[in-house]
N, CA, C and O atoms as CSV, one atom per row, in Angstrom:
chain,resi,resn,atom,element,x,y,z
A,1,UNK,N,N,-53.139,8.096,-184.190
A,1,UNK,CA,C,-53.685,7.104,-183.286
A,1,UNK,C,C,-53.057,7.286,-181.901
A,1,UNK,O,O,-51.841,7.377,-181.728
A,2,UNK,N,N,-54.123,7.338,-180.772
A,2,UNK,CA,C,-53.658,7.668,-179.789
A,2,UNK,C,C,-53.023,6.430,-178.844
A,2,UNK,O,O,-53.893,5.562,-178.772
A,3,UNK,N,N,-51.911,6.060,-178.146
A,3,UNK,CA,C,-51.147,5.088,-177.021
A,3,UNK,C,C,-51.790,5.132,-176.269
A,3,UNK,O,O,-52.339,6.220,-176.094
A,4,UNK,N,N,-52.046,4.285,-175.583
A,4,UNK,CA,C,-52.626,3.863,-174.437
A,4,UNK,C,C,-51.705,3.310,-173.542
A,4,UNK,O,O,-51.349,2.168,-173.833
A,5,UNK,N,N,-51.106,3.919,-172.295
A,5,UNK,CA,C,-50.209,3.595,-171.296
A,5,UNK,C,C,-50.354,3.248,-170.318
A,5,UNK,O,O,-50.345,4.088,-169.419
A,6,UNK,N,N,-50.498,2.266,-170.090
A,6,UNK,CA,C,-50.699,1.820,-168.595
A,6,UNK,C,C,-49.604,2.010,-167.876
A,6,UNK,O,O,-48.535,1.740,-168.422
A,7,UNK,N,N,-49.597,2.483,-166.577
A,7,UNK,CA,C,-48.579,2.285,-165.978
A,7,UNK,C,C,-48.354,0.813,-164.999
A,7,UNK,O,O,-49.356,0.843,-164.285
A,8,UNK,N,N,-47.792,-0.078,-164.721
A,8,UNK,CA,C,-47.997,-0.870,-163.772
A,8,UNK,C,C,-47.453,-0.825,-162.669
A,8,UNK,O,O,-46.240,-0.648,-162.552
A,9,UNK,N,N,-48.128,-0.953,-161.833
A,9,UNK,CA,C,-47.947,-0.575,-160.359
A,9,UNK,C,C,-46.464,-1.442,-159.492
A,9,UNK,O,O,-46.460,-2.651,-159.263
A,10,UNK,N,N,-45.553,-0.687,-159.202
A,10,UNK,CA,C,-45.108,-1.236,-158.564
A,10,UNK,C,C,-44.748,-2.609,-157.615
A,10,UNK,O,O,-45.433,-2.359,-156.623
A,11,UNK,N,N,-44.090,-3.883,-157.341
A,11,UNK,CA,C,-44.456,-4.448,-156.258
A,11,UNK,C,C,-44.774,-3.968,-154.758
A,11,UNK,O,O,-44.546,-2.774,-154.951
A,12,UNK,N,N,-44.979,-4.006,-153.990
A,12,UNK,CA,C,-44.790,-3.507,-152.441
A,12,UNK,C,C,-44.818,-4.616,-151.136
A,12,UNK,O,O,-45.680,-5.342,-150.641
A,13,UNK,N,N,-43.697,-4.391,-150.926
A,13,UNK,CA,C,-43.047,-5.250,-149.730
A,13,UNK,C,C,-42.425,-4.824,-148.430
A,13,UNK,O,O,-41.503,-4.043,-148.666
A,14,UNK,N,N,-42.528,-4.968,-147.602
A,14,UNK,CA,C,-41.626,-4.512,-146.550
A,14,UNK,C,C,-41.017,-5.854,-145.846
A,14,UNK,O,O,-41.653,-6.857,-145.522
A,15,UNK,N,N,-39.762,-5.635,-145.708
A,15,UNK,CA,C,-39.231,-6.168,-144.779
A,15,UNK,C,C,-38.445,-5.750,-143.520
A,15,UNK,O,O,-37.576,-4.882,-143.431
A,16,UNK,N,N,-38.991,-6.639,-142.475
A,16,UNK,CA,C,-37.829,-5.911,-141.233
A,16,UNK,C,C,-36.945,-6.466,-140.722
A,16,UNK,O,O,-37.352,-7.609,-140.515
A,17,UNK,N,N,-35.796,-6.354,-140.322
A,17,UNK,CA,C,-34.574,-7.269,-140.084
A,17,UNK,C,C,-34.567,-6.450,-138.317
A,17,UNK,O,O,-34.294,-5.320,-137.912
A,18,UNK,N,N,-35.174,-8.166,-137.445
A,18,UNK,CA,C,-34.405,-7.667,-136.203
A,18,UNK,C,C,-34.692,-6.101,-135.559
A,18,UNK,O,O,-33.975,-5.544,-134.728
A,19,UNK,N,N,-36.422,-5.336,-136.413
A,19,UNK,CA,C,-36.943,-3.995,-135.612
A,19,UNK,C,C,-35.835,-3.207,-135.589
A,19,UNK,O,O,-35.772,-2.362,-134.696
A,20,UNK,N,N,-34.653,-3.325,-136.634
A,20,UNK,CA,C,-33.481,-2.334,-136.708
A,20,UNK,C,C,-33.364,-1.800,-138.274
A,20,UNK,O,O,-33.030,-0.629,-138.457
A,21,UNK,N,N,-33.597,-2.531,-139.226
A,21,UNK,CA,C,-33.717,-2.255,-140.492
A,21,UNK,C,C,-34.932,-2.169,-140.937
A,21,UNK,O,O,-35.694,-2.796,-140.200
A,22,UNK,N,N,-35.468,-1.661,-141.833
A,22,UNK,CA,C,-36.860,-1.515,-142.617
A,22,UNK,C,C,-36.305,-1.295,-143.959
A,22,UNK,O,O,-35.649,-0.270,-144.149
A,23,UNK,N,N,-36.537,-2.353,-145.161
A,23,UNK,CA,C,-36.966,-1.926,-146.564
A,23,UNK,C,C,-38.351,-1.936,-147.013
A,23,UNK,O,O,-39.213,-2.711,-146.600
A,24,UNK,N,N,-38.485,-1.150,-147.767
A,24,UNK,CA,C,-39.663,-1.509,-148.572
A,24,UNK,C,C,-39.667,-0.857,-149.816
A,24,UNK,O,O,-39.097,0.091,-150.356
A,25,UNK,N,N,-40.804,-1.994,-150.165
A,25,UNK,CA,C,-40.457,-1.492,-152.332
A,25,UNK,C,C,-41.705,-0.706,-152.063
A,25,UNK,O,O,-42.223,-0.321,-151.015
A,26,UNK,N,N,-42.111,-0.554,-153.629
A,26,UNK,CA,C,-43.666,-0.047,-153.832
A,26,UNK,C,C,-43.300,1.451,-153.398
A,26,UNK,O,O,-44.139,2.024,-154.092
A,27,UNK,N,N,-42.716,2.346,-152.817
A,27,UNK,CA,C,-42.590,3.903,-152.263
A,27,UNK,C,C,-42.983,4.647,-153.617
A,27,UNK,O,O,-42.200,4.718,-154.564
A,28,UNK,N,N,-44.137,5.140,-153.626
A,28,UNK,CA,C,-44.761,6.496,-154.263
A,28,UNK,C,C,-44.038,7.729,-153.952
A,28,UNK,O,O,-43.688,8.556,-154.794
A,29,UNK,N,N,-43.760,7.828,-152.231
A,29,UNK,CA,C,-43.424,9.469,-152.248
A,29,UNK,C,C,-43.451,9.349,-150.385
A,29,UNK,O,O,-44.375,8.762,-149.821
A,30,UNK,N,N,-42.490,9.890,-149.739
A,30,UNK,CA,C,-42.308,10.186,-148.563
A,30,UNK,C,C,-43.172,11.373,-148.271
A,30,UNK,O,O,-42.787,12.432,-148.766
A,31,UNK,N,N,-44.601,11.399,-147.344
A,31,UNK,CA,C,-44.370,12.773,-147.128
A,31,UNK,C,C,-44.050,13.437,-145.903
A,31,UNK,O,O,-44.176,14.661,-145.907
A,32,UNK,N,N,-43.557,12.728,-144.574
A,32,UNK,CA,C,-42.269,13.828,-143.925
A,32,UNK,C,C,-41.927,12.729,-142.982
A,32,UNK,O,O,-42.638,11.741,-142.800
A,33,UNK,N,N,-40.831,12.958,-142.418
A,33,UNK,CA,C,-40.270,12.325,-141.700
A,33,UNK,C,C,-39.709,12.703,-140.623
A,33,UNK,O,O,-39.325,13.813,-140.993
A,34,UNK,N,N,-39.228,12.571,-139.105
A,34,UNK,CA,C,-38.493,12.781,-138.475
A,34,UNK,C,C,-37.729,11.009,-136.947
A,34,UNK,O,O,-38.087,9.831,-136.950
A,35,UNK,N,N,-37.128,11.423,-136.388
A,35,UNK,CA,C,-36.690,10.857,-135.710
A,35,UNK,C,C,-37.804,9.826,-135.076
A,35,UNK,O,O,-37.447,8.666,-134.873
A,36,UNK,N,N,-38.884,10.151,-134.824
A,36,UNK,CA,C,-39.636,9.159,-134.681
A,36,UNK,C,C,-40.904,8.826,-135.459
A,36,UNK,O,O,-41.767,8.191,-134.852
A,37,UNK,N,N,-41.104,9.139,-136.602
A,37,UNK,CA,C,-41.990,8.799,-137.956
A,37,UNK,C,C,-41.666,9.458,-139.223
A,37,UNK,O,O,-41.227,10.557,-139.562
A,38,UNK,N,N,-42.068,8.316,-139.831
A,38,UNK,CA,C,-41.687,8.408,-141.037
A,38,UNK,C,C,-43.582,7.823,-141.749
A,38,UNK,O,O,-44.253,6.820,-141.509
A,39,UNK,N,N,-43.905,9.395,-142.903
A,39,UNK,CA,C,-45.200,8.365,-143.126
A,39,UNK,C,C,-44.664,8.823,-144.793
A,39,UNK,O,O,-43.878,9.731,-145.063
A,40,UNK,N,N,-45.368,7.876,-145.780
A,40,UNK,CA,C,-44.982,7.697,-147.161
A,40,UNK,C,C,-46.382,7.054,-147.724
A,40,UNK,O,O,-47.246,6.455,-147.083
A,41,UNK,N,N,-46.343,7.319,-148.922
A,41,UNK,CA,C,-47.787,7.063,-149.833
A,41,UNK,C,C,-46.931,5.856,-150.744
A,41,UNK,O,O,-45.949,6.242,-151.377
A,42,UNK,N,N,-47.341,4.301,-150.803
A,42,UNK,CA,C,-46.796,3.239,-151.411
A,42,UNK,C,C,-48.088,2.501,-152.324
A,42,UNK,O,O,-49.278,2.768,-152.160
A,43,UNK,N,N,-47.675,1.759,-153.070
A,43,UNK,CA,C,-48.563,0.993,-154.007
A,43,UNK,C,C,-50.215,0.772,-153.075
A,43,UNK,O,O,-51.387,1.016,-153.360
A,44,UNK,N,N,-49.613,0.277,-152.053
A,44,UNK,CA,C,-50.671,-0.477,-151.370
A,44,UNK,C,C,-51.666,0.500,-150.376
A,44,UNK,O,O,-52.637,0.040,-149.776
A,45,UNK,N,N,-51.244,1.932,-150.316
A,45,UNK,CA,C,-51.787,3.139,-149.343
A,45,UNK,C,C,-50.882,3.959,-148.723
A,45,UNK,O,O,-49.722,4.002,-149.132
A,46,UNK,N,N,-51.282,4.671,-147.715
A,46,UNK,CA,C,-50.325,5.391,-147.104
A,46,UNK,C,C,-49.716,4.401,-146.052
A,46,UNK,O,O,-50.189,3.357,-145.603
A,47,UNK,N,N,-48.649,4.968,-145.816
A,47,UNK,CA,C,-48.070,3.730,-144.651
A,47,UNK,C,C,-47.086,4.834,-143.602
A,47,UNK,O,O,-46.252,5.617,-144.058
A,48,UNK,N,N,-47.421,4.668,-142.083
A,48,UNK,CA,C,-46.757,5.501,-141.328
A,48,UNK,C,C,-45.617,4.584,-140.763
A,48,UNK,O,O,-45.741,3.362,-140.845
A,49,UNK,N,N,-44.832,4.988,-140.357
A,49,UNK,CA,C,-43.520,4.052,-139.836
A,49,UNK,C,C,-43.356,4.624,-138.349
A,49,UNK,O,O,-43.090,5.825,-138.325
A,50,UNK,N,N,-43.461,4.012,-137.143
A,50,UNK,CA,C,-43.075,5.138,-136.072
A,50,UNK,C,C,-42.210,3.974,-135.185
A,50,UNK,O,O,-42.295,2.746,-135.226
A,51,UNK,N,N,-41.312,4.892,-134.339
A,51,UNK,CA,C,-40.412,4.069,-133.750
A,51,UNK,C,C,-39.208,5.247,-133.289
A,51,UNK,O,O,-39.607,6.272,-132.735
A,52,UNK,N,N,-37.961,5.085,-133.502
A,52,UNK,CA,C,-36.684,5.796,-132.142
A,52,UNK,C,C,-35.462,5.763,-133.081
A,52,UNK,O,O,-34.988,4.726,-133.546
A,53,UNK,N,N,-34.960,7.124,-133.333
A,53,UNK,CA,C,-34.091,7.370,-133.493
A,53,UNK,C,C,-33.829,6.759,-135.218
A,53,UNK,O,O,-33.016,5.907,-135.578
A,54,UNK,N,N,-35.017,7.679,-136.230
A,54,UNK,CA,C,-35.016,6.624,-137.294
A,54,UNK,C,C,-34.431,7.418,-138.303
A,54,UNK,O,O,-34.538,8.624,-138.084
A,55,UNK,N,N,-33.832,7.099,-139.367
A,55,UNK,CA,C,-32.630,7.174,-140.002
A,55,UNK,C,C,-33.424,7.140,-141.747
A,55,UNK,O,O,-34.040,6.078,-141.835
A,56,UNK,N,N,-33.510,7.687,-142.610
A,56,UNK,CA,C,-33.796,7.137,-143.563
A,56,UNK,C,C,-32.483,7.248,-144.385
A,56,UNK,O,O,-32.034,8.367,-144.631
A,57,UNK,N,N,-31.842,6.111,-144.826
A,57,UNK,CA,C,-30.433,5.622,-145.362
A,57,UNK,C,C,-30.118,6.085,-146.755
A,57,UNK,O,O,-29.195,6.798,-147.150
A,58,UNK,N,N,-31.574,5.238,-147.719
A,58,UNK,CA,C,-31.915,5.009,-149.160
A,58,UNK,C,C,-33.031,5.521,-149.357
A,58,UNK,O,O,-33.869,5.421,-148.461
A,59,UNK,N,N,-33.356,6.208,-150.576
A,59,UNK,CA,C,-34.240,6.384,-150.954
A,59,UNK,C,C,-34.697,6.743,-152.518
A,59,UNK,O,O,-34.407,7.853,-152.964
A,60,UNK,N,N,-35.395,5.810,-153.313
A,60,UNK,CA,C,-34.818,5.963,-154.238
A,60,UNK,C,C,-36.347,5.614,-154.810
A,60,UNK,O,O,-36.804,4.487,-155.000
A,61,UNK,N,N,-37.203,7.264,-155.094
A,61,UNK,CA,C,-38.596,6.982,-155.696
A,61,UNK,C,C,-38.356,6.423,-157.120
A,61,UNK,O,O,-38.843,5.303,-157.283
A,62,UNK,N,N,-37.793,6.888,-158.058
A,62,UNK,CA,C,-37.806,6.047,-159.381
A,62,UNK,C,C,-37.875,4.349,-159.291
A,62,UNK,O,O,-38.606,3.679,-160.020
A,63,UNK,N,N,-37.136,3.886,-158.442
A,63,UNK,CA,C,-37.426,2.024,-158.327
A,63,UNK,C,C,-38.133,1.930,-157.017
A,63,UNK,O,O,-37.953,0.906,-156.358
A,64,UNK,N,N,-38.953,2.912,-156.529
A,64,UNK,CA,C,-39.747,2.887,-155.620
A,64,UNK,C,C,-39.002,2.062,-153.996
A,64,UNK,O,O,-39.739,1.399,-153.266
A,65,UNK,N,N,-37.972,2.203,-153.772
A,65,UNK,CA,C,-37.640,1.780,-152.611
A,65,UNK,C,C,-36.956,2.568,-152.092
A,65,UNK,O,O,-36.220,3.369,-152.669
A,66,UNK,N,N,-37.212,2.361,-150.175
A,66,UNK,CA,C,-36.601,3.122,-148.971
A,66,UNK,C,C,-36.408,1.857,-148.202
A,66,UNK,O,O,-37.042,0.829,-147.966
A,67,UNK,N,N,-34.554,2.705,-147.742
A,67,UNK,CA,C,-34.525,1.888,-146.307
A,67,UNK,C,C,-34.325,2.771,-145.278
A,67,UNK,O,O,-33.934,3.918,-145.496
A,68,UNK,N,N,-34.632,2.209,-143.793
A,68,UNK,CA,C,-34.687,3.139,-142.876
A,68,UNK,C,C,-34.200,2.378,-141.946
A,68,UNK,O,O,-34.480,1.182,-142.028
A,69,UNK,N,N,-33.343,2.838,-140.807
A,69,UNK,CA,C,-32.614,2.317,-140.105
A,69,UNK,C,C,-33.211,2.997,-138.649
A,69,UNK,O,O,-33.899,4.015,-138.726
A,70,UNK,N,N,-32.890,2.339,-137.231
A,70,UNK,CA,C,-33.627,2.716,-136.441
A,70,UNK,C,C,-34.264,1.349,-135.792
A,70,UNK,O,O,-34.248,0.231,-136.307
A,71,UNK,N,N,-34.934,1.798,-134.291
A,71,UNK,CA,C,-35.671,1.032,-133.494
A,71,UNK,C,C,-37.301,1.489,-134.106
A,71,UNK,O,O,-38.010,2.494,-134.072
A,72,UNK,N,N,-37.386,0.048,-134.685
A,72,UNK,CA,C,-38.962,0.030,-135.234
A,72,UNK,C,C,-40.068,-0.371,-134.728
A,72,UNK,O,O,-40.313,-1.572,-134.842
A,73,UNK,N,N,-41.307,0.731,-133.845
A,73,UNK,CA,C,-42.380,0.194,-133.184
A,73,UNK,C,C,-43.653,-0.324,-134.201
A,73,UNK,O,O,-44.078,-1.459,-133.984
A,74,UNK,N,N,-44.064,0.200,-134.930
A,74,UNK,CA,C,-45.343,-0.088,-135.868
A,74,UNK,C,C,-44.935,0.606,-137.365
A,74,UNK,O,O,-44.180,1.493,-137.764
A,75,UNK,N,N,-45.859,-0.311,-137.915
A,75,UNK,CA,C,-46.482,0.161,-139.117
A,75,UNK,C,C,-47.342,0.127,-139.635
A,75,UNK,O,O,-47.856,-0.928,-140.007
A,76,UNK,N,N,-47.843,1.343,-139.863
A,76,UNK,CA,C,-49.553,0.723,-140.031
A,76,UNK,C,C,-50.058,1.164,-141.166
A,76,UNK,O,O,-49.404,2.170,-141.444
A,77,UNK,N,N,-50.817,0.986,-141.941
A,77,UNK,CA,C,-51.682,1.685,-143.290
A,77,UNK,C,C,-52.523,2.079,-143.040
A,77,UNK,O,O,-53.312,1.735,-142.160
A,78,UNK,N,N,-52.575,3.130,-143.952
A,78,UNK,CA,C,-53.917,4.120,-144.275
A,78,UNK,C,C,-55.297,3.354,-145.412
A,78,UNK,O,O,-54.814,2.801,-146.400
A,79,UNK,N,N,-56.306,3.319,-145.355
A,79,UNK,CA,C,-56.826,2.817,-146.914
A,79,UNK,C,C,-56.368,3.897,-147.816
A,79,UNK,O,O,-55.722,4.905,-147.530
A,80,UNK,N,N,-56.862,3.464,-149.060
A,80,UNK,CA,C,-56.131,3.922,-150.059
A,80,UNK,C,C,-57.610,5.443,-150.340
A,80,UNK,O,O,-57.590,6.589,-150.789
A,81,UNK,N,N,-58.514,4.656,-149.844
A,81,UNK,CA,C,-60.020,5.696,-150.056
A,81,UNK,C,C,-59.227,6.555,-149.386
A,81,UNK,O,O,-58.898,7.569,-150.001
A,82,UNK,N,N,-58.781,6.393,-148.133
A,82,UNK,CA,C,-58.654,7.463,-146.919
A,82,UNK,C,C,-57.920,8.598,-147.124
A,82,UNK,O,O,-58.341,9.734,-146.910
A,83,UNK,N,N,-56.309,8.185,-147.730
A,83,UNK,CA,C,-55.492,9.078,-148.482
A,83,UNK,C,C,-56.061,10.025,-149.831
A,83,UNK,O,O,-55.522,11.054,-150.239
A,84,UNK,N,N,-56.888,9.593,-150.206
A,84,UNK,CA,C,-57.572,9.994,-151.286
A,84,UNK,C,C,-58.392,11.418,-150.677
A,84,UNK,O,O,-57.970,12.574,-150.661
A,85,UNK,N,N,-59.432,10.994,-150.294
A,85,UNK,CA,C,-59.898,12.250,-149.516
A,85,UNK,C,C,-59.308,13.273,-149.265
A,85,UNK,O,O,-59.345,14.265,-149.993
A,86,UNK,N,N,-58.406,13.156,-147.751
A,86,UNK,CA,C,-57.617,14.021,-146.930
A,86,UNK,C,C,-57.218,14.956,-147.840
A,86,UNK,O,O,-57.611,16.094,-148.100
A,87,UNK,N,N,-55.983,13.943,-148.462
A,87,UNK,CA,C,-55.146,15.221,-149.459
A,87,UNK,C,C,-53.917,14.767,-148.620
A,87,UNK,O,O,-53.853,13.879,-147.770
A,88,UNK,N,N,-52.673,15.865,-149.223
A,88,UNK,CA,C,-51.620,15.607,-149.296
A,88,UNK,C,C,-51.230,15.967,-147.613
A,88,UNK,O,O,-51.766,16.852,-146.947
A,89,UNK,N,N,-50.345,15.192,-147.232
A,89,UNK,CA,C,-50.079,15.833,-145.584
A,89,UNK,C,C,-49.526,17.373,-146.025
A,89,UNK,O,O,-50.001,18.141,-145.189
A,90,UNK,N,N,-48.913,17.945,-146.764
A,90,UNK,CA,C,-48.508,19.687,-146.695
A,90,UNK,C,C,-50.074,20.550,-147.026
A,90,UNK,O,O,-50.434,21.650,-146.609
A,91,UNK,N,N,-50.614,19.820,-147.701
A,91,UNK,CA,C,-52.496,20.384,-148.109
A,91,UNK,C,C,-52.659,19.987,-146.637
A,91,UNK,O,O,-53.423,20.925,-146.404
A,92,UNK,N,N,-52.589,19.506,-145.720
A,92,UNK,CA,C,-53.768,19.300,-144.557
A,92,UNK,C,C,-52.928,20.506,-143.365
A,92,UNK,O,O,-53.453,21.015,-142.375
A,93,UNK,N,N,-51.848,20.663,-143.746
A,93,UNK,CA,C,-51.114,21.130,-142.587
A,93,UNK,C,C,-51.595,22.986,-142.836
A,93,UNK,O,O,-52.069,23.665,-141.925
A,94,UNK,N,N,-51.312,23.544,-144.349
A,94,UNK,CA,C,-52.046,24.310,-144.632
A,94,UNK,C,C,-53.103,25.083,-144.684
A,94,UNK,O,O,-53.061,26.298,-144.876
A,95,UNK,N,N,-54.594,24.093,-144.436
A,95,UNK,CA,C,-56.251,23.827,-144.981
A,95,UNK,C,C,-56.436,25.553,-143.932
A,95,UNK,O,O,-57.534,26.102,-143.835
């Protein structure tokens, strides 16, 4: 008899302390980062992080959370259709 596994999805939250700290739960998978963005695939879609001099501290995909340290301008999401399509940011950089 075959199991049937659901996985259940993560929570996903972000919080920002003061545009200097960023946590958030829900993290699927970082896919690149530098000093001024950080974009990552989370429960809820892709999510880009952009801002100055940014730091990623923690990161810890098994309990799905990152923190990132740094001057924080936006964050914005992707739909989840949208990420779907494209493909992976190293598949698009490739194509």
């Amino acid at each position: 008899m075959e199991e049937n596994k659901t996985v259940k999805p993560k929570p996903h939250s972000i919080t920002i302390e003061g545009r200097e700290k960023l946590i958030i739960t829900g993290v699927r998978d970082v896919a690149s980062f530098d000093d001024n963005e950080v974009a990552l695939d989370t429960e809820a879609g892709g999510l880009t992080i952009r801002g100055a001099n940014l730091h990623i501290n923690r990161l810890n995909i098994d309990d799905g959370n990152l923190y990132v340290e740094g001057y924080i301008i936006s964050c914005l999401y992707n739909d989840k259709a949208d990420t779907k399509k494209t493909g992976s940011f190293l598949s698009n950089i490739f194509k």
